[in-house]
N, C-alpha and C positions, 0 to 999 in steps of 0.2 A: 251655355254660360251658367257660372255658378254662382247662388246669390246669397248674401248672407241679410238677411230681410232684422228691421227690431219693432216690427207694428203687422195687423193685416189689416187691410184698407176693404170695406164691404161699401156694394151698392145701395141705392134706394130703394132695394129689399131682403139686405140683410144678408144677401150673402159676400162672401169674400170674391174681389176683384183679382184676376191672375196676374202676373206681372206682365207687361206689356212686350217685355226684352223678348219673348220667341213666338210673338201671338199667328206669325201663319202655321209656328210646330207649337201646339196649344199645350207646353210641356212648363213648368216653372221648374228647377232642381234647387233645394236650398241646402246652407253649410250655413250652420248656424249654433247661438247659445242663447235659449228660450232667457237666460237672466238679462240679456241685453232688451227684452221686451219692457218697453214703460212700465206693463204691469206686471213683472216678473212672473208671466208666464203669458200663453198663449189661450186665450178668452175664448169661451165655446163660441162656437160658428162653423157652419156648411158651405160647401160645395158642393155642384154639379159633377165637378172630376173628382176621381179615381184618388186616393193618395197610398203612397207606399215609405213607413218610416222606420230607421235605422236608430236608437242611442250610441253616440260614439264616446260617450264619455257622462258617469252619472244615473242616477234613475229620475224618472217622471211619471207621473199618475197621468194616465189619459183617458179622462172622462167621455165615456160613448151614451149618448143619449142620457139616462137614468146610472146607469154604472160605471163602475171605473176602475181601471186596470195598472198594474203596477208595470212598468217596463225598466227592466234592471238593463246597465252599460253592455253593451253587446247583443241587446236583443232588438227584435225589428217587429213590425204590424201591418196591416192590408187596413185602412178605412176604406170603407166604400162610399160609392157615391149619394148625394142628399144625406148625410146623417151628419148630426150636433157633434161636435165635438170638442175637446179642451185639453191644451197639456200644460202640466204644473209640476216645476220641479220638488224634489222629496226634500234637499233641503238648501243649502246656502251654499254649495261647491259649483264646480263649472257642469253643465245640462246641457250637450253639445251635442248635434243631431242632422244628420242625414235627410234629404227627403226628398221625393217626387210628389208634384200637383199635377195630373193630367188629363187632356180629356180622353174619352174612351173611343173616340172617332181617329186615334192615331192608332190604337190596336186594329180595331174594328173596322176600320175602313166604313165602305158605302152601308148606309144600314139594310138590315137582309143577308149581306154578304155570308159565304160559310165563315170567316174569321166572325164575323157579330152574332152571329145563332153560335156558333158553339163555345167559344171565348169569351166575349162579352156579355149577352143576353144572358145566360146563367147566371152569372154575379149580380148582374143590374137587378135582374127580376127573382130572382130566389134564390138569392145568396146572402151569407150570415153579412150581418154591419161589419163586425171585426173579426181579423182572426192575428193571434200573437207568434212571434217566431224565436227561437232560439239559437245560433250558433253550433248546432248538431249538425250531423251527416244527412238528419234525415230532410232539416232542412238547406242544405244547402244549395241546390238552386236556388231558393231566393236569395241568397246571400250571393252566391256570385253573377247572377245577371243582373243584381241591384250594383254590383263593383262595376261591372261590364257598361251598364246604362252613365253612370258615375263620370267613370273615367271618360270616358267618349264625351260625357258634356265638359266635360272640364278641359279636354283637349280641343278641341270642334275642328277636327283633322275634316276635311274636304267629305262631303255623306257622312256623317254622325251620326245625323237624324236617322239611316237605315240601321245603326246599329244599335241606338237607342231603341226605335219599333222594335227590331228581335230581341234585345233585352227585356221589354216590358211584355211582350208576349206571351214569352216563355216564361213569366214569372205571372200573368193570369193563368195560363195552360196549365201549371203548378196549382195555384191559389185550386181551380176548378178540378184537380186530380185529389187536393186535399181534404176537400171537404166531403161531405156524406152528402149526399139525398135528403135526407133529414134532419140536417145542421140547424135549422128553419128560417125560415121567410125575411126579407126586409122588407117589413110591414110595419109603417111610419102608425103610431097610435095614435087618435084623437087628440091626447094631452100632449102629446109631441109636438103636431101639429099647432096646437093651441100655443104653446113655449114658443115656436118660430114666429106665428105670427105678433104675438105680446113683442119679442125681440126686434121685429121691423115696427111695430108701432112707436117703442122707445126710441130707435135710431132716427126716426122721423123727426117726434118732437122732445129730443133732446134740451132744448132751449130752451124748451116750455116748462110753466109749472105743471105739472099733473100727480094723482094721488093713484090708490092702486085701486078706487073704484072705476074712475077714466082705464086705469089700463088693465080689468078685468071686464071694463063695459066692451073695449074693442073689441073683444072674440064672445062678446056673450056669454061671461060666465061669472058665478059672484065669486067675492074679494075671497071668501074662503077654500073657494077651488083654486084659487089665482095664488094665493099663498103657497098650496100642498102641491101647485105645479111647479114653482121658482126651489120648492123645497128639495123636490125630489131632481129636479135636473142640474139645478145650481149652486142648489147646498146655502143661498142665501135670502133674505127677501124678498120681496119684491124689491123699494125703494130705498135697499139698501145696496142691491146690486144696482139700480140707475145709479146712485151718488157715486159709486165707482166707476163704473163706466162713463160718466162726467170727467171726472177725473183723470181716470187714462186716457180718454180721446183728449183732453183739453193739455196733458202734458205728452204725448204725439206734436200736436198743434204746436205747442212753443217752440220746438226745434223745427220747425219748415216755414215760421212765420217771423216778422219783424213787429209784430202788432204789440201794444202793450198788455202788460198782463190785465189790465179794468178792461178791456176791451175781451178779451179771452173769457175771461169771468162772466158779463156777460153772456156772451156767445153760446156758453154754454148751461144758462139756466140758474147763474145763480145770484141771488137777492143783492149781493154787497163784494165788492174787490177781497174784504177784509173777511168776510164769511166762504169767501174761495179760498182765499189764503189758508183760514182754520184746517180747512176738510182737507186741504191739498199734504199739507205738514201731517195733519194722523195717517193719512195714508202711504204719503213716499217720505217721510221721514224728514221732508227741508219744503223751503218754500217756493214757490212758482221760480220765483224769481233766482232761488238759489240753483233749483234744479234745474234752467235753461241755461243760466250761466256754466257748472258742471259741466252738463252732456257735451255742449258748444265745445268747450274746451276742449273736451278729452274726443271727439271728433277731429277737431286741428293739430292735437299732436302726430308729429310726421311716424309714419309706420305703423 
């Protein structure tokens, strides 16, 4: 099944939840336009699976850990598993994109197996975070067993699932033919590490008041490290990235709920209806109220 997703929904520790629709084939496939996200784009966050991404229309900056990569219309990427990541379109046109979430136990099978030591286990354990692809000859396995995986979910002819596994296969088996020996390591950094944890402490007490001594005291480190980590992964503050992400999970929330917007407000930390309203307007441009009305609508028009 193909899904066209406009939120990603993470656990009680911060990572992203897969979609439920293929959970015994632990496979998400999305068809999708990162501008239909609340927060017009797609907000750093990890997973455990594997992902493999396509542009099919538009470019996006897709922020890996600390860096960040331009991916022009036509090009595709390999993120690998546990690593930060974020994509933002380049500018106000349509950012319409391809993509598999997976786990690595549909290539790999039982672990040990010779498909997990020689396919999988490379990439997991000493394989680069990202690698970018281009619409050449030289890559073109990835492009066509990513069409191959594609179509098969999007048809779900009778066994799909086996042609999806050989699709994604042969496109690690690739990934693993591509890279060098000395690509280097996916080795999560201390301040990496520190970024994750700060980001499951804020998804926790979202609701709460807290300053960025509380959320440099949770990993143990001062507000001045805590700055130079938010600076270098997120490009924002600290508490100026929570007041957004306030914001985008609380305008998610209005289009899945009936609850009034003082109640929303609330909910998610903030002093007064009317001092939600403020921050809501600089940032999506209308008010709580106007933007659930909006979306709502343009959800119910037929087609």
């Amino acid at each position: 099944m193909i899904q066209t997703r406009n939120y990603v929904t993470v656990d009680f520790q911060g990572k992203e939840i897969p979609s439920g629709h293929l959970r015994p084939f632990n496979l998400t496939a999305n068809d999708g336009d990162i501008h239909q996200y609340a927060t017009d784009c797609i907000i750093a966050h990890w997973h455990q699976e594997m992902e493999v991404f396509i542009s099919t229309r538009g470019q996006v900056r897709i922020g890996i850990e600390d860096q960040e990569y331009l991916v022009r219309e036509g090009e595709g990427c390999f993120i690998n598993s546990d690593i930060l990541h974020s994509f933002t379109p380049v500018d106000a046109s349509p950012c319409t994109y391809h993509s598999f979430v997976f786990d690595t136990g549909i290539v790999g099978g039982a672990p040990g197996s010779v498909f997990d030591t020689s396919c999988v286990r490379p990439l997991l354990e000493s394989g680069i975070p990202y690698l970018q692809f281009t619409p050449c000859k030289e890559d073109a396995p990835f492009y066509d067993n990513f069409s191959l995986a594609f179509e098969a979910c999007r048809n779900e002819n009778p066994g799909y699932e086996f042609d999806v596994r050989t699709a994604l296969s042969k496109i690690l088996l690739f990934l693993n033919q591509k890279i060098s020996p000395v690509s280097g390591a996916k080795a999560s950094s201390i301040q990496e590490q520190h970024m994750k944890q700060m980001l499951l402490f804020i998804d926790r007490h979202l609701s709460e008041s807290f300053g960025v001594a509380e959320l440099a005291g949770s990993v143990n480190i001062c507000e001045r490290e805590c700055q130079r980590i938010f600076q270098r992964y997120l490009h924002y503050r600290p508490m100026e990235y929570v007041r957004r992400k306030r914001i985008y999970t609380s305008a998610a929330k209005l289009l899945v709920c009936d609850s009034p917007v003082t109640d929303v407000a609330f909910e998610y930390g903030f002093a007064s209806p009317s001092h939600y309203t403020k921050q809501f307007r600089e940032l999506m441009g209308m008010t709580p109220t106007e933007y659930r009305r909006l979306n709502l609508s343009a959800i119910q028009l037929p087609g």
